[in-house]
C-alpha positions as CSV (number, residue, x, y, z in Angstrom):
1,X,33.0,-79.3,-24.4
2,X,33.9,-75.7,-23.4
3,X,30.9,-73.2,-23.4
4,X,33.0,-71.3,-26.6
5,X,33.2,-74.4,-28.7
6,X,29.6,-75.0,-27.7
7,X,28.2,-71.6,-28.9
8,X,30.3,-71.9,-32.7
9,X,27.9,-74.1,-34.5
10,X,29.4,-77.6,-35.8
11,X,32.2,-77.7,-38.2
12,X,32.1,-78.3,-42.0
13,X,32.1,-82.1,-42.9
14,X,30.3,-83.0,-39.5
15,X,26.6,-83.5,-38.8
16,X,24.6,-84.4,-36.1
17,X,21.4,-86.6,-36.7
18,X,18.5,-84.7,-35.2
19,X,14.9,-85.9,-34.4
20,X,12.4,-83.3,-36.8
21,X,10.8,-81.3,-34.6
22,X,6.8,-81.6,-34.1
23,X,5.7,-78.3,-31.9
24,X,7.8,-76.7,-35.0
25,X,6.1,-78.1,-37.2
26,X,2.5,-77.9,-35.7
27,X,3.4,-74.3,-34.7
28,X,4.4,-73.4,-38.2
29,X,0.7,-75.2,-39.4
30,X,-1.3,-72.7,-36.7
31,X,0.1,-69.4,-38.2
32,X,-0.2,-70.9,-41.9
33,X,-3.8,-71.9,-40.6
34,X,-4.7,-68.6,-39.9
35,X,-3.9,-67.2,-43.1
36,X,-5.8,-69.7,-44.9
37,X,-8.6,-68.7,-42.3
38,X,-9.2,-65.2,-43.8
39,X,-11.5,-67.2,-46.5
40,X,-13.7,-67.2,-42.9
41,X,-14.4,-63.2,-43.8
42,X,-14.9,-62.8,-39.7
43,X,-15.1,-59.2,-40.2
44,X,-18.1,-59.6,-42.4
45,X,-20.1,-61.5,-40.2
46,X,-19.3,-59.3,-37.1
47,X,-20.9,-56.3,-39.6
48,X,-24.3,-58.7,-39.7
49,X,-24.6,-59.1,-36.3
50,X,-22.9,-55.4,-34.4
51,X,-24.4,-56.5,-31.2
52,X,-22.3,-59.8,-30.3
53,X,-18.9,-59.5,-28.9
54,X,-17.8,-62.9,-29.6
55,X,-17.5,-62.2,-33.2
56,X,-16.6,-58.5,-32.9
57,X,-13.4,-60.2,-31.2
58,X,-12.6,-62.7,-33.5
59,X,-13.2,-60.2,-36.0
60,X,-10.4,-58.4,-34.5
61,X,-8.3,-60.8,-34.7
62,X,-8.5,-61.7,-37.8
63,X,-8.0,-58.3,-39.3
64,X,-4.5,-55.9,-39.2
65,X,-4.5,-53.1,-37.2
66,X,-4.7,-49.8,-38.4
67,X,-1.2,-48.8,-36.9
68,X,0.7,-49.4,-33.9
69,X,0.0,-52.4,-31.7
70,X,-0.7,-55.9,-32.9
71,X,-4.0,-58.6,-33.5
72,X,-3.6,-62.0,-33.9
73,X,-3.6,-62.0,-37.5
74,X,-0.3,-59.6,-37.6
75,X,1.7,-62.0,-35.9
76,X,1.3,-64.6,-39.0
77,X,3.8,-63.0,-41.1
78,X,6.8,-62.3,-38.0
79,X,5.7,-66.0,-36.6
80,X,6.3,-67.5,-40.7
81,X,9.8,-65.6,-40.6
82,X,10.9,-66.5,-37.2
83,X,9.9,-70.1,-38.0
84,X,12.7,-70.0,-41.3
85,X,15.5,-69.4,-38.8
86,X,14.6,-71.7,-36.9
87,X,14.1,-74.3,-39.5
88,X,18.0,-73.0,-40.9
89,X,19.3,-73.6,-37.8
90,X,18.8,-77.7,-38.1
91,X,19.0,-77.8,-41.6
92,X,22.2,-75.9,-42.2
93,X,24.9,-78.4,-40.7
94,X,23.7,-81.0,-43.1
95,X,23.7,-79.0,-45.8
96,X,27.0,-77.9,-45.3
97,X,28.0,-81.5,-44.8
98,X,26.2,-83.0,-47.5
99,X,27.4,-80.0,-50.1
100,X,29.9,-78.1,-49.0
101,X,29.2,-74.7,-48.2
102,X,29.8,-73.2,-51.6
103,X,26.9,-75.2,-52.9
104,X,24.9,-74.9,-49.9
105,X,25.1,-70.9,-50.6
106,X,24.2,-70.8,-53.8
107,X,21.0,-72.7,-53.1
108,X,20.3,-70.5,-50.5
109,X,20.7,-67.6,-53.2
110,X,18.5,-69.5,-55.5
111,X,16.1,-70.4,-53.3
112,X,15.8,-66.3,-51.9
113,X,14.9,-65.7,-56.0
114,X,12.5,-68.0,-56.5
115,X,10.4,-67.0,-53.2
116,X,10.7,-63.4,-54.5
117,X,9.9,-64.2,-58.0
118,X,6.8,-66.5,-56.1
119,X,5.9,-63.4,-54.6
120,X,5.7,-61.2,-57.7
121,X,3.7,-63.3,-59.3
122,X,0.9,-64.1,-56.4
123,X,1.0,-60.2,-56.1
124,X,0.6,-60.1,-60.4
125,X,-2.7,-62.6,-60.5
126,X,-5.2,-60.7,-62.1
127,X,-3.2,-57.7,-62.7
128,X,-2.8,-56.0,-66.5
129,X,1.3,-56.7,-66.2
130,X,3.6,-58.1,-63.9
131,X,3.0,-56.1,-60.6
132,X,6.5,-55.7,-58.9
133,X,6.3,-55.2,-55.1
134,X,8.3,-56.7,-53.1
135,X,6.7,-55.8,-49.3
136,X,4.8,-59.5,-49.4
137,X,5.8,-62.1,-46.8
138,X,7.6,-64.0,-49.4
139,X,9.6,-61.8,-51.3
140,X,10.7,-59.8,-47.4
141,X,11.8,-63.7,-46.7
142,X,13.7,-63.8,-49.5
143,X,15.4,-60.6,-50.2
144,X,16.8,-61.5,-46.2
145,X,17.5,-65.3,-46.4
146,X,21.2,-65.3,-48.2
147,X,22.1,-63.1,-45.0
148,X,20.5,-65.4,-42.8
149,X,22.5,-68.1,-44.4
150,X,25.9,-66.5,-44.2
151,X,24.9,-65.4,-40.1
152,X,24.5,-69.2,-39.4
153,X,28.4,-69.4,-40.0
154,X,29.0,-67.2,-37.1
155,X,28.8,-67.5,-33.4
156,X,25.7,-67.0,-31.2
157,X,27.5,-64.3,-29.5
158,X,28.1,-63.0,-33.3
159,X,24.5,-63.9,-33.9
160,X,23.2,-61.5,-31.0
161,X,25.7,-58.7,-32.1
162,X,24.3,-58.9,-35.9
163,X,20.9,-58.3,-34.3
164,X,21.7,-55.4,-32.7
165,X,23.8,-54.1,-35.8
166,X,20.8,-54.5,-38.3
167,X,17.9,-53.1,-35.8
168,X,20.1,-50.3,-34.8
169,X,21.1,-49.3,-38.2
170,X,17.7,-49.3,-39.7
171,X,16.7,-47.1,-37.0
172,X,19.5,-44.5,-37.3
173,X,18.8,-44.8,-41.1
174,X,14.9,-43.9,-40.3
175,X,16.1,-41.5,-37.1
176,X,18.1,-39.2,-39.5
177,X,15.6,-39.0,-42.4
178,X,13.6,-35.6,-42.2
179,X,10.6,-35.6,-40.7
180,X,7.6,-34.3,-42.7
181,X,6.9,-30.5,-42.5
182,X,3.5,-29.1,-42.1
183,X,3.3,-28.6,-45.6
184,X,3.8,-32.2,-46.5
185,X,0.4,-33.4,-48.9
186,X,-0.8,-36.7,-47.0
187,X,-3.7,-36.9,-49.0
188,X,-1.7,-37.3,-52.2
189,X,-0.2,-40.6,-50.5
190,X,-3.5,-42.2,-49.4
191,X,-3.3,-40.4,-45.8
192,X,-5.7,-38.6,-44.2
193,X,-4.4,-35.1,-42.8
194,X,-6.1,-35.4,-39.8
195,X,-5.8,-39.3,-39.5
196,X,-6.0,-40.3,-36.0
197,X,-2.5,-42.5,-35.9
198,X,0.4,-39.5,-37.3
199,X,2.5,-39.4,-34.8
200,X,4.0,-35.5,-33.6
201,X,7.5,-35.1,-32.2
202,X,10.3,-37.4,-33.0
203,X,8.0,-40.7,-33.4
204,X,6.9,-38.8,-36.3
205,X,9.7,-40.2,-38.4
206,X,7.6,-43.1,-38.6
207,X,4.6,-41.9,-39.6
208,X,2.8,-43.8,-42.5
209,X,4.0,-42.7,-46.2
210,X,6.3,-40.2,-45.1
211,X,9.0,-41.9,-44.2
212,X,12.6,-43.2,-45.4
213,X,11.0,-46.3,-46.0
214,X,8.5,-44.8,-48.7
215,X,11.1,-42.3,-49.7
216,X,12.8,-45.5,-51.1
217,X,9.8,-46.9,-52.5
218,X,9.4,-44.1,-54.8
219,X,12.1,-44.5,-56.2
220,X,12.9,-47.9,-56.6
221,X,9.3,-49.5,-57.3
222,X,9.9,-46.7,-60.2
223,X,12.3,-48.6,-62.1
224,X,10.6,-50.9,-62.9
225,X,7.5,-51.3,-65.5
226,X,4.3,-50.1,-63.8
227,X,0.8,-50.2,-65.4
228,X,1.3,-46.2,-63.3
229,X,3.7,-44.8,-61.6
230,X,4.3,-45.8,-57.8
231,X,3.2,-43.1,-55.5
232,X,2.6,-45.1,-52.1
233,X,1.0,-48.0,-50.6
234,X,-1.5,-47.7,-49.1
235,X,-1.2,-49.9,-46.2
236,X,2.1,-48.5,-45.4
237,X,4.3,-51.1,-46.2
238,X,7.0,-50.9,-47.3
239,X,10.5,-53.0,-49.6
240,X,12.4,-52.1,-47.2
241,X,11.1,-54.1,-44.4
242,X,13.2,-56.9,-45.3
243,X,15.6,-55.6,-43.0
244,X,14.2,-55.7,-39.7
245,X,12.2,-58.6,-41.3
246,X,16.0,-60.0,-41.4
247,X,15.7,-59.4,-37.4
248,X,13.0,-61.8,-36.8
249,X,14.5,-64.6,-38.7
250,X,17.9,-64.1,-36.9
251,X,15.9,-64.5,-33.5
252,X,14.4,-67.6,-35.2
253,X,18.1,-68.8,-35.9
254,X,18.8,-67.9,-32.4
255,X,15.7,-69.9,-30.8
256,X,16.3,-72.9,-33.1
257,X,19.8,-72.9,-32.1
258,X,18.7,-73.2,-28.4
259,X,15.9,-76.0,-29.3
260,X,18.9,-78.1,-31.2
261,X,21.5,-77.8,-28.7
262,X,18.7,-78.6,-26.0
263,X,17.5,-81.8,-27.7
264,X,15.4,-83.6,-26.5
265,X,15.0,-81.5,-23.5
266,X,13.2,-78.2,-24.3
267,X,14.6,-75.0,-22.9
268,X,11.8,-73.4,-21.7
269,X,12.7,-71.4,-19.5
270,X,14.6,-69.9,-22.0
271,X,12.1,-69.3,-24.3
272,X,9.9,-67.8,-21.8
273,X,12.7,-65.3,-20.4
274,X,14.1,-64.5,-23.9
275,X,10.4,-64.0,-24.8
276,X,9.3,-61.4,-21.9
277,X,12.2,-59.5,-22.1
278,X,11.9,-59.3,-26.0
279,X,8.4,-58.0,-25.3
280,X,9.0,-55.8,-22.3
281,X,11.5,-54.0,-24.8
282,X,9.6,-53.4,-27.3
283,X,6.8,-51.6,-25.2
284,X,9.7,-49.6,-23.5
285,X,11.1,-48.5,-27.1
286,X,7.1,-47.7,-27.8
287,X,6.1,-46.0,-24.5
288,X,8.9,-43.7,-24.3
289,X,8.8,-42.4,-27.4
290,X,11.7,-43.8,-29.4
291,X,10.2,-46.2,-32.0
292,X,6.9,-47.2,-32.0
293,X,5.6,-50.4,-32.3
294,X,3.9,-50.8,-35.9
295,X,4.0,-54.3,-38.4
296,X,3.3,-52.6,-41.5
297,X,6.8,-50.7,-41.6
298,X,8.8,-53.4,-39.3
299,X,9.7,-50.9,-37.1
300,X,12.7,-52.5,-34.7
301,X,10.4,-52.5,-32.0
302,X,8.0,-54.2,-33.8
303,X,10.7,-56.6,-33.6
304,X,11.5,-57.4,-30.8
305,X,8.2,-56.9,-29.5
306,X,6.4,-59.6,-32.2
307,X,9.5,-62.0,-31.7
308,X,8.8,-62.1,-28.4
309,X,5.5,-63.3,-28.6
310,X,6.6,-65.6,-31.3
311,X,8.9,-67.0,-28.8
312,X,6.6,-67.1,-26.0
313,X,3.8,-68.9,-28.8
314,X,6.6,-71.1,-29.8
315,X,7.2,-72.3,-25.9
316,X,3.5,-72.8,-25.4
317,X,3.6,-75.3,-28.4
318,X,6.6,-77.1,-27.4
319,X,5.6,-77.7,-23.8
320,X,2.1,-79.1,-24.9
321,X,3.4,-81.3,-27.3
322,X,7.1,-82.1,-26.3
323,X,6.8,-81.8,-22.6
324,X,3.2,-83.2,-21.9
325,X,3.2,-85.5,-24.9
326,X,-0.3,-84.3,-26.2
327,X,0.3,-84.8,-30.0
328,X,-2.6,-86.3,-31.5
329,X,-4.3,-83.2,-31.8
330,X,-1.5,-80.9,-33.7
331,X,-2.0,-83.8,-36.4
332,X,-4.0,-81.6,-38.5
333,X,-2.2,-78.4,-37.9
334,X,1.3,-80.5,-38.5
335,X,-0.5,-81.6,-42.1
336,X,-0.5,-78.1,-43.1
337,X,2.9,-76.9,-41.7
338,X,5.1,-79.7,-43.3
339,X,3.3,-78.1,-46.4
340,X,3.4,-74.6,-46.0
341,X,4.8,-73.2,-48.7
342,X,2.2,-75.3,-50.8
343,X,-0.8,-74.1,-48.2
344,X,0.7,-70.3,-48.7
345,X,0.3,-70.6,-52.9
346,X,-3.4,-72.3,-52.4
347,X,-4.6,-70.0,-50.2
348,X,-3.9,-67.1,-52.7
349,X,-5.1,-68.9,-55.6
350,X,-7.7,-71.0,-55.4
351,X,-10.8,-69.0,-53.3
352,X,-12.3,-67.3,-55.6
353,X,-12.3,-71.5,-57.9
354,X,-13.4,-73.3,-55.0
355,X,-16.1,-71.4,-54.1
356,X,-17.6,-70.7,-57.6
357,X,-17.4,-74.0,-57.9
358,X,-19.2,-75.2,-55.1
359,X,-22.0,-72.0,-56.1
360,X,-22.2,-73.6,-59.7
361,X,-22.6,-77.3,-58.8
362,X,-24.7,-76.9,-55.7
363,X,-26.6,-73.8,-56.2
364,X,-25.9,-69.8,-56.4
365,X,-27.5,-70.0,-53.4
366,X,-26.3,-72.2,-51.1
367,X,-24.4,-70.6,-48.4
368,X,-27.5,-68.2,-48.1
369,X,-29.7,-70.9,-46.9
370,X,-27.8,-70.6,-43.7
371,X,-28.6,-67.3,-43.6
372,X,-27.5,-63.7,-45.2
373,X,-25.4,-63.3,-42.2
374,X,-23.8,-66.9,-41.7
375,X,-23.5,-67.2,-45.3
376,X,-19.7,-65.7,-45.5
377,X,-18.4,-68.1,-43.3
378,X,-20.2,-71.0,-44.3
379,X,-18.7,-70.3,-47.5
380,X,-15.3,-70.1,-46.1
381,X,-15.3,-73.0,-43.6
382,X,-16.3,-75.2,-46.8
383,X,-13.7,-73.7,-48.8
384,X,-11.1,-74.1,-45.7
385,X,-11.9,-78.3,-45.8
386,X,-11.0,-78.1,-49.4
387,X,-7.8,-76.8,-48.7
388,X,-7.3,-79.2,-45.8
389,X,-8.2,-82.1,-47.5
390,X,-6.0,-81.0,-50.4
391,X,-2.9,-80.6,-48.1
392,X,-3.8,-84.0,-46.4
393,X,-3.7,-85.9,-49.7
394,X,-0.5,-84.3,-50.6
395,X,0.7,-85.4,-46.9
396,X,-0.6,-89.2,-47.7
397,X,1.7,-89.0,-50.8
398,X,4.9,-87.5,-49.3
399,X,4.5,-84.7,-51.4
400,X,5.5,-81.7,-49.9
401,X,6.5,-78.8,-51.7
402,X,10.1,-77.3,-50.9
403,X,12.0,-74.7,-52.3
């Protein structure tokens, strides 16, 4: 086969039978892990006991930054996205097949409403009315994933081109909106004037709430019923991240691409290389001054930066597993990612039962006979094996969640 019929992906009406993938798979289970893990409350603990580092770093991690730069726990939502292209890219030839593409688009279509309707209504629980936002991991996924579908026709050369098209153009679009004048109320949008992360010159068309990205927001968040009107978010994000959010699952459809056409060897070196130089741009956007590097706006250095250690995470995982053959222990992180969609709803909605439950059955008190300090993530560790053992049960039953 020529290296141009080798980069189009396979035709209509053909399929080719592929082994599932386990690093995937336990990789996808590790990042849905560590959401599930915030039921630890690290940051808590680290507050009882100031003096040890340990915790004060796992802490870290397990919190968002303020601004630029990245933790741990900010690559869960780029590593969940990259991991749908990646997943598209063996599942869309047999769709294709098995449907014909008109069919297999319109599920796509249906299947980016129901994950924003999901996330509309995880965002709504608790709320007076239905709360619509659509910056959640969920609803960016599927405001992006029709687009996704119809790139996965195209070329990889194609692929790489669209990249650059939809980075670049959401950084003109951000590049060209005016920056904020010294007259502009940050207070009024949850900003500190003298907050330590606004940025001065021409990075300052990213600073937080004053942006094109918030400029939108206002507007459109408006149109729709609101117990009050939309005046900013104050974490930053932002609707419409689901562009460069559309980024990271192309390089997902890009890496899965490689892992398929590699199978059963795994590119590695590929991986790695794509990885560092993903990263190494990034920080070059960042450190000269031409987009910075910040998760809660998607900024296109954010990226490439955060797909570059998703590729980099996603090689350790498949040489530890496909290359040395040490599987047994991704079992329980594999039981949660062939579930995750079903791990990502529990996680949001069942704390808050769990462990009133266990408080009510076994005692107010009984994470505080641990300690006062302790007691948090007692708590959450026993609430984490509920949600394990939940998942696993569903796993012994083949009943995995899909949308």
């Amino acid at each position: 086969m020529s290296e141009a019929a080798a980069d189009l992906p396979p035709a209509a009406g053909t399929t080719t039978p592929t082994v599932r993938n386990v690093a995937v798979d336990a990789y996808r289970g590790f990042v849905m892990f560590l959401m599930m893990a915030e039921v630890l409350r690290l940051a808590q603990v680290a507050a009882a006991y100031p003096g040890s580092w340990a915790i004060g770093v796992l802490a870290y991690h397990q919190s968002h930054v303020a601004w630029a730069g990245a933790s741990l726990h900010d690559l869960i939502q780029p590593s969940f996205s990259l991991l749908v292209g990646v997943a598209l890219a063996y599942s869309f030839s047999r769709r294709v097949a098995t449907d014909g593409f008109a069919k297999a688009f319109t599920h796509a279509v249906w299947r980016s409403l129901i994950l924003v309707a999901l996330g509309v209504f995880l965002r709504s629980v608790g709320r007076q009315q239905t709360n619509f936002t659509f910056e959640d991991t969920l609803s960016q996924i599927g405001l992006g994933y029709p687009f996704l579908f119809l790139l996965a026709t195209q070329s990889t050369r194609r692929i790489w081109i669209a990249l650059g098209v939809v980075l670049g153009g959401y950084w003109l679009l951000w590049a060209l909106y005016p920056v904020a004048g010294p007259s502009y109320d940050f207070a009024s949008v949850g900003v500190p004037a003298d907050w330590a992360h606004h940025y001065s010159g021409f990075m300052a068309h990213w600073n937080k709430n004053a942006n094109a990205g918030h400029a939108f927001d206002t507007w459109f968040l408006n149109l729709f019923p609101r117990e009050q009107p939309f005046i900013a978010n104050r974490g930053g994000y932002l609707t419409l991240s689901f562009i460069p959010t559309l980024g990271t699952m192309i390089l997902g459809l890009l890496a899965g691409r490689e892992l398929r056409a590699a199978s059963p060897r795994v590119p590695l070196r590929w991986l790695l290389v794509t990885g560092a130089a993903l990263v190494a741009a990034g920080v070059l956007l960042h450190v000269i001054g031409i987009n910075p590097i910040v998760k809660r706006i998607w900024t296109p250095a954010w990226t490439l930066f955060s797909g570059g250690l998703c590729f980099l995470l996603l090689a350790g995982f498949s040489w530890v597993i496909d290359v040395r053959g040490w599987r047994r222990w991704a079992f329980p992180l594999v039981v949660i990612g062939l579930n995750s969609i079903a791990a990502y709803v529990i996680a949001h909605l069942w704390e808050r039962f769990i462990a009133s439950s266990f408080r009510t059955h076994l005692g107010q008190g009984i994470f505080e006979t641990f300690g006062t300090g302790p007691a948090p993530f007692v708590e959450g560790v026993a609430v984490l094996a509920v949600y394990w053992l939940t998942l696993y049960w569903m796993y012994q039953r083949k009943l995995f969640l899909k949308i």
